[in-house]
SEGU-842181 format. One record per residue (C-alpha): residue in three letters; y, x, z. Coordinates in steps of 0.05 Angstrom, whole numbers, plus 5000, padded with zeros to 4 digits. Layout:
<nodes>
Ala|Y|X|Z;
...
</nodes>
This chain:
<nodes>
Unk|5159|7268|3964;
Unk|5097|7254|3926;
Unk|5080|7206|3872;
Unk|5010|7157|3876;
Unk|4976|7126|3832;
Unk|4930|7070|3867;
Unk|4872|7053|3814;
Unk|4825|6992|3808;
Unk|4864|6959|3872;
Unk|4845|6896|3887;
Unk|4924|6869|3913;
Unk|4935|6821|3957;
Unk|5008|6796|3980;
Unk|5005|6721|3984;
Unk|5030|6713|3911;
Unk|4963|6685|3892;
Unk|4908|6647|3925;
Unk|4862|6696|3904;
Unk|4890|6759|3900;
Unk|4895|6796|3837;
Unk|4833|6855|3816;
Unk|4830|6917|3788;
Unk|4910|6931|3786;
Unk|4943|7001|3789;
Unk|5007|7012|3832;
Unk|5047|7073|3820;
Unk|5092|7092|3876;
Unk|5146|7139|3870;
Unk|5201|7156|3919;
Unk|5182|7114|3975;
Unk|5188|7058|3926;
Unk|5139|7016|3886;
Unk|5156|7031|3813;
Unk|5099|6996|3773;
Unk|5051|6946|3776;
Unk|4996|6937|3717;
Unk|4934|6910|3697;
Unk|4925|6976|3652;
Unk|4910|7045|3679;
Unk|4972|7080|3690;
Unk|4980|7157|3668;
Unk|5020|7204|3708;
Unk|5007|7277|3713;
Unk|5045|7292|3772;
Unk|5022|7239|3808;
Unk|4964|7239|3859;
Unk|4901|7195|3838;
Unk|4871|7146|3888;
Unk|4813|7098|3867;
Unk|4815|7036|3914;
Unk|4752|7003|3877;
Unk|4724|6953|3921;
Unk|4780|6964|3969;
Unk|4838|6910|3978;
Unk|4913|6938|3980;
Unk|4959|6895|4017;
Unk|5041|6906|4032;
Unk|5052|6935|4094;
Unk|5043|6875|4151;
Unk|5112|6844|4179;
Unk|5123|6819|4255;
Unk|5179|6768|4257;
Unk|5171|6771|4340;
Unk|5176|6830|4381;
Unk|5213|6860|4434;
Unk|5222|6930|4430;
Unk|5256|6942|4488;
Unk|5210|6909|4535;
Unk|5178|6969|4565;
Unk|5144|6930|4619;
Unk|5099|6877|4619;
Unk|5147|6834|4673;
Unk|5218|6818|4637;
Unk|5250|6830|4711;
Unk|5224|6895|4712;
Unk|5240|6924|4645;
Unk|5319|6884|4661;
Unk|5318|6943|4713;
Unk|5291|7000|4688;
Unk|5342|7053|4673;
Unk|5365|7045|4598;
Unk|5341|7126|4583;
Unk|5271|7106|4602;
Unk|5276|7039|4567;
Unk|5289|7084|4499;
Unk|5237|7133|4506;
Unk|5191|7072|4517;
Unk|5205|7045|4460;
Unk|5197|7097|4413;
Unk|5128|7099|4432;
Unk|5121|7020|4430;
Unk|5144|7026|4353;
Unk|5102|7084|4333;
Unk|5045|7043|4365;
Unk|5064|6980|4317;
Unk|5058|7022|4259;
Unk|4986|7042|4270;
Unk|4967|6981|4271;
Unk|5003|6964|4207;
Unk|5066|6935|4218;
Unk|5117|6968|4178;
Unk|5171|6915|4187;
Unk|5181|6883|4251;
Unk|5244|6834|4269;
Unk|5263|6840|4342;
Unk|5286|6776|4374;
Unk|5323|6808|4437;
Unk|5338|6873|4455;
Unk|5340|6923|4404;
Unk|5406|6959|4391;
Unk|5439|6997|4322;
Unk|5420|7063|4351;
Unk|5358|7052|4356;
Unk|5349|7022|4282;
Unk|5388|7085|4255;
Unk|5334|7127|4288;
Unk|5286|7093|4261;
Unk|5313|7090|4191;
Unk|5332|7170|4191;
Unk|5262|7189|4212;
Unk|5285|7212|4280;
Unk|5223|7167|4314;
Unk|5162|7137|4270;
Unk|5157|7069|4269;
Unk|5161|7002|4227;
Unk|5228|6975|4195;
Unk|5270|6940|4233;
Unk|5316|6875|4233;
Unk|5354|6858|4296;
Unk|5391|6803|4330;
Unk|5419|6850|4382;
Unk|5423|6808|4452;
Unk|5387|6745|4455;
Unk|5435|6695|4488;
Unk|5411|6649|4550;
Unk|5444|6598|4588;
Unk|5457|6617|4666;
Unk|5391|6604|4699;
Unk|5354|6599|4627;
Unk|5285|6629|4613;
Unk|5302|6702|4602;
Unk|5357|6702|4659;
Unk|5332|6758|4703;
Unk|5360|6741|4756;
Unk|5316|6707|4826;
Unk|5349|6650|4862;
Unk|5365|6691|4922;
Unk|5401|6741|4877;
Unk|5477|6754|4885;
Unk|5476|6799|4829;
Unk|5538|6785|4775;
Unk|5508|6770|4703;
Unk|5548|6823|4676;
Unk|5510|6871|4706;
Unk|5445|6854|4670;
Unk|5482|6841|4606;
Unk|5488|6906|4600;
Unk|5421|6930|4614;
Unk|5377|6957|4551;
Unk|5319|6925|4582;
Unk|5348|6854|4584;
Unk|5328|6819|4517;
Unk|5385|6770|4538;
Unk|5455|6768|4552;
Unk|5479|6704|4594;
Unk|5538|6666|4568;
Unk|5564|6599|4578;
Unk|5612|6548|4548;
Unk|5633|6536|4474;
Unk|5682|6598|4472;
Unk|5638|6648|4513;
Unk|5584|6640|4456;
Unk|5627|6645|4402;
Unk|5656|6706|4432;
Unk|5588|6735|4441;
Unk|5560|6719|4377;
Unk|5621|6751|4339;
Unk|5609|6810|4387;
Unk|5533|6824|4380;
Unk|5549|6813|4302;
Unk|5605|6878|4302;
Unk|5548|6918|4339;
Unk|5496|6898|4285;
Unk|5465|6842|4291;
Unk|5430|6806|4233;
Unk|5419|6739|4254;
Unk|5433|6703|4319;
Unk|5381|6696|4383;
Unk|5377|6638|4424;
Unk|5347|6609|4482;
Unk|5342|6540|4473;
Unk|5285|6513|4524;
Unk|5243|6531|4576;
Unk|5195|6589|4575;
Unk|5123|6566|4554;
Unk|5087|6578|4620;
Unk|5143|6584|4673;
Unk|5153|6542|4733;
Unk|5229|6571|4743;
Unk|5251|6535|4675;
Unk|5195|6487|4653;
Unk|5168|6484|4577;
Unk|5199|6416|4574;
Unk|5278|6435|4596;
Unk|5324|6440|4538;
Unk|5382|6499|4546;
Unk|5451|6494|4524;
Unk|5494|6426|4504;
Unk|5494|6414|4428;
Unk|5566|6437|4425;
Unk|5539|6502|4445;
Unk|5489|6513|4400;
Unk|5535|6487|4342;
Unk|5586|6544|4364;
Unk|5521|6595|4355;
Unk|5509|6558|4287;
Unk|5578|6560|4264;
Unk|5587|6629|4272;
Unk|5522|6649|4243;
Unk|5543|6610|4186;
Unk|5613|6651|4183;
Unk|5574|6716|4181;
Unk|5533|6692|4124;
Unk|5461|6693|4162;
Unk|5422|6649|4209;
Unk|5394|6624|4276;
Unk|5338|6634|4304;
Unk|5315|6592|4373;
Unk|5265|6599|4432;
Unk|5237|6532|4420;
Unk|5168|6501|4461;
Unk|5188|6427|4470;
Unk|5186|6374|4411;
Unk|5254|6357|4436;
Unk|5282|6431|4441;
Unk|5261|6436|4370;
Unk|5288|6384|4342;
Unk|5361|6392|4377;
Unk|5367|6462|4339;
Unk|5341|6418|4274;
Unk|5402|6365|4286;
Unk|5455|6431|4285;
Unk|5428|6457|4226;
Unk|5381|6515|4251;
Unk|5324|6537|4216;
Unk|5287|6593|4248;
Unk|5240|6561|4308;
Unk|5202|6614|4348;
Unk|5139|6585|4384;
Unk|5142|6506|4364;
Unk|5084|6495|4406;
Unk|5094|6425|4423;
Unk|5126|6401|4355;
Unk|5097|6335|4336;
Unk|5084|6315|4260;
Unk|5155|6277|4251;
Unk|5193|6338|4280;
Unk|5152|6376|4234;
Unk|5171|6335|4170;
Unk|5234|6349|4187;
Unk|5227|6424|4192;
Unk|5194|6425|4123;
Unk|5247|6380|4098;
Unk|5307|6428|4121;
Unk|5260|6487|4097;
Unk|5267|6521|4164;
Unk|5215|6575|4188;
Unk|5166|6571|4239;
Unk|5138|6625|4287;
Unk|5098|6611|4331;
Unk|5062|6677|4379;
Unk|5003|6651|4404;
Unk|4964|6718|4421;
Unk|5021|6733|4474;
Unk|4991|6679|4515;
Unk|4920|6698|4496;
Unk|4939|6765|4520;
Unk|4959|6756|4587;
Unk|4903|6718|4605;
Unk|4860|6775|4575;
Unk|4898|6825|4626;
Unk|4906|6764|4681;
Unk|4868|6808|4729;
Unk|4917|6870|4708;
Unk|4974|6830|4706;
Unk|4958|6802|4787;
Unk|4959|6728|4756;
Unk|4927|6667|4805;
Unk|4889|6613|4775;
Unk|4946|6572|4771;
Unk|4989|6620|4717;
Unk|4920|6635|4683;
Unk|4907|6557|4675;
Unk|4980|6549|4648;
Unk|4971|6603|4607;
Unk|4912|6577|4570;
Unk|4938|6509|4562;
Unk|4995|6536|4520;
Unk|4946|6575|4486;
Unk|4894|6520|4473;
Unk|4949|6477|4444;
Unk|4974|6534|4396;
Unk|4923|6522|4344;
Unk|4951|6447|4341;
Unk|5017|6465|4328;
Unk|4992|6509|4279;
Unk|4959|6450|4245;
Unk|5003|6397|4239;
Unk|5066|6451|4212;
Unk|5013|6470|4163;
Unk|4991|6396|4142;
Unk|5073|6382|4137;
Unk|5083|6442|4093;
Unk|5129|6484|4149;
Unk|5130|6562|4125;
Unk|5096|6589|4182;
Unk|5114|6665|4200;
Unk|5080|6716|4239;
Unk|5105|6737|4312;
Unk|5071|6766|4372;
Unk|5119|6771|4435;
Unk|5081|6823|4484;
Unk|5113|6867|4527;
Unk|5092|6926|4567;
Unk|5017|6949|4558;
Unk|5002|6884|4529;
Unk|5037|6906|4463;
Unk|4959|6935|4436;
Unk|4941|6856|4435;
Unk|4990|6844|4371;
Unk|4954|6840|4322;
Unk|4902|6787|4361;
Unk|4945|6730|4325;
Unk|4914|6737|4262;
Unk|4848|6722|4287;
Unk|4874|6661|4322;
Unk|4919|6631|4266;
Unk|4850|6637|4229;
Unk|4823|6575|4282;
Unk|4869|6525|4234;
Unk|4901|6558|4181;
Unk|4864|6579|4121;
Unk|4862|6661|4114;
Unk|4914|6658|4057;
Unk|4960|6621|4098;
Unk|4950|6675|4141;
Unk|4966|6736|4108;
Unk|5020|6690|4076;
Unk|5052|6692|4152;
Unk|5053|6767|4155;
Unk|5074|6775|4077;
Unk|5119|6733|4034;
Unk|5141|6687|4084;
Unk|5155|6733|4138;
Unk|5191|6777|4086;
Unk|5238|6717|4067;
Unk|5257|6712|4139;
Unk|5281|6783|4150;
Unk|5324|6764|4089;
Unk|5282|6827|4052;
Unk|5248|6783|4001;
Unk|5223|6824|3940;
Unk|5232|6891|3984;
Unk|5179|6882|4032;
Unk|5116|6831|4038;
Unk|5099|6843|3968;
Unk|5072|6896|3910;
Unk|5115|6895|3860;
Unk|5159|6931|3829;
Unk|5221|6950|3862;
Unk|5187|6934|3931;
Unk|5188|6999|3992;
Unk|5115|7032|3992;
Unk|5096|6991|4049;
Unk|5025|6987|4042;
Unk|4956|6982|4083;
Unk|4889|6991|4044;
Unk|4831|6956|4081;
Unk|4749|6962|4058;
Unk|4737|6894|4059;
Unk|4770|6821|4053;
Unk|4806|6792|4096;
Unk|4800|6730|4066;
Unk|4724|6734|4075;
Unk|4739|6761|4150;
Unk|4807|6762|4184;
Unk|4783|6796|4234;
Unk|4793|6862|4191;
Unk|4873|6840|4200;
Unk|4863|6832|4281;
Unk|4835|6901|4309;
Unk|4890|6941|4326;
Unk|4886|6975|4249;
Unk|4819|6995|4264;
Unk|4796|6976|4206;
Unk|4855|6996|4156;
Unk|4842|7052|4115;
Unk|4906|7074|4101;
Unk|4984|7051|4134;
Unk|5043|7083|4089;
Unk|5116|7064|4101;
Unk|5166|7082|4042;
Unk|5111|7119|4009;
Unk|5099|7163|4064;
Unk|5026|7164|4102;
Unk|5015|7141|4170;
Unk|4946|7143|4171;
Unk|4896|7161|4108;
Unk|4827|7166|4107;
Unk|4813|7160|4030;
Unk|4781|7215|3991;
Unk|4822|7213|3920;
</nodes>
């Protein structure tokens, strides 16, 4: 593998407000082995001048779904599992283009899948995994219609199904203890309704506190965490009140809820741009007015959220949450965190606080020594214009991933 040596970088990871200029990064066996202020001399390693160009770590998604090859969650629940996989190969090798070299997949993703990622079998970004999200029976992310007689086992063990169903104290502990033996690293749960849905309304909360203290419980037991589907001020803070402190969405959190969350030092991510999406594609997707008008209420209100987590001091992560063709649209959320969050608190959200959520801080998010060569170089500044972060990777330069290019158009 070869050696770089990235000269007169301007690097930016979060670490500073500002960034730090005219630093050289050495990178050697997919690692990061040297940071300095100084030139750095290495004869076997390849040369690359960055001047006037702004190195960042290698951009992390703490929301996707790897496995949802279709755009409809019913759909991809029945597509057969083969076709499932060889979708998602292509949805992960599509995620690295535009930059994400770590993603954290909040229902769906399996061990197999993460060993062929990790052995170079498929390209695509890291990955962290819950395994099966868990949902309550009739829960957002149940497949199943009302008219359907179909068992819930049956979709539990579809590859397209983000979720498993379970019910009762004991069923979730057993579940949890079994997605944990097949490799999960944190716990997935449903706890509200789905943000635009009339099935299972924004406002319903899912599963009794005894539940969701099982899920806790056992998380805790396997040293790692919790992570909740969370719309509804209420939702959110129910997960707060059992100790969990990963919140996905939080779009109706109010200021007090949101003290609280900063107080507990739980993580936030909301996915904003999944809504903005679909109503991009409403016409592709066969929405009516009504969906499209939910849609954008949820998406109008996102920027709020964002605001008063922000003005409480919640670590806010980045997450996206498309599925099907809509996956392109991921990198949209940068440009609309950038409505109410200042552009270091954005790149923050994709870098250091993202990387503490996958439980990979110091190994990704970062340039530093002992970090993976995860690393995007960009001709510009994002904190000048974000909008270089939310173009699909048009405008990155350069995408390497353990010190391997993905894409490189510099001349060195």
């Amino acid at each position: 593998m070869p050696s770089y040596v990235f000269e007169n970088a301007r690097v930016l990871d979060g670490s500073s407000d500002d960034g730090e200029y005219d630093r050289h990064v050495r990178v050697s066996e997919g690692m990061i082995d040297e940071v300095s202020d100084k030139p750095i001399k290495d004869v076997n390693a390849i040369m690359i001048d960055l001047k006037g160009k702004t190195l960042m770590p290698g951009l992390i998604d703490c929301h996707v779904h790897v496995y949802s090859a279709a755009e409809d969650p019913s759909a991809s629940s029945r597509m057969p599992n083969e076709l499932v996989a060889l979708h998602a190969a292509k949805i992960v090798k599509g995620m690295l283009l535009r930059g994400f070299t770590t993603v954290r997949d909040v229902g769906g993703a399996t061990l197999g899948f993460k060993y062929a990622l990790e052995s170079g079998l498929i390209d695509g970004p890291r990955l962290t995994m819950c395994g099966k999200a868990f949902v309550q029976s009739g829960g957002h992310t149940d497949p199943r219609e009302r008219g359907d007689l179909i068992s819930a086992e049956t979709f539990n063990n579809q590859l397209g199904n983000v979720s498993k169903i379970v019910d009762g104290v004991d069923e979730c502990r057993r579940a949890a203890r079994e997605e944990i033996r097949k490799g999960a690293q944190f716990i997935k749960v449903m706890a509200g309704g789905g943000a635009a849905q009339l099935r299972m309304p924004r406002s319903w909360n899912a599963y009794s506190m005894d539940e969701l203290r099982a899920f806790q419980e056992e998380a805790e037991n396997a040293k790692t965490y919790v992570c909740v589907h969370a719309h509804s001020d209420e939702s959110i803070a129910r997960a707060l009140a059992c100790g969990i402190k990963s919140i996905e969405h939080c779009t109706l959190i109010t200021p007090a809820t949101a003290a609280i969350m900063a107080e507990k030092g739980a993580y936030s991510t909301p996915t904003i741009s999944a809504y903005e999406g679909q109503i991009i594609e409403a016409e592709r997707l066969g929405l009516d007015a009504a969906a499209v008008e939910r849609l954008q209420w949820v998406r109008d209100r996102g920027p709020v959220s964002l605001e008063i987590m922000h003005n409480a001091g919640v670590k806010i992560c980045h997450g996206s949450d498309h599925l099907g063709f809509l996956h392109p649209h991921q990198n949209l959320e940068f440009n609309i965190r950038a409505e109410a969050l200042p552009p270091i608190e954005v790149i923050r959200s994709t870098t250091i606080n993202a990387a503490e959520l996958c439980l990979m801080a110091g190994k990704i998010g970062t340039i530093a020594a002992g970090a993976y060569a995860d690393m995007i170089v960009i001709d510009g500044d994002p904190l000048k214009d974000i909008s270089l972060l939310g173009d699909e990777g048009k405008s990155f330069q350069a995408i390497m991933k353990g010190g391997v290019f993905y894409k490189n158009e510099l001349s060195h």
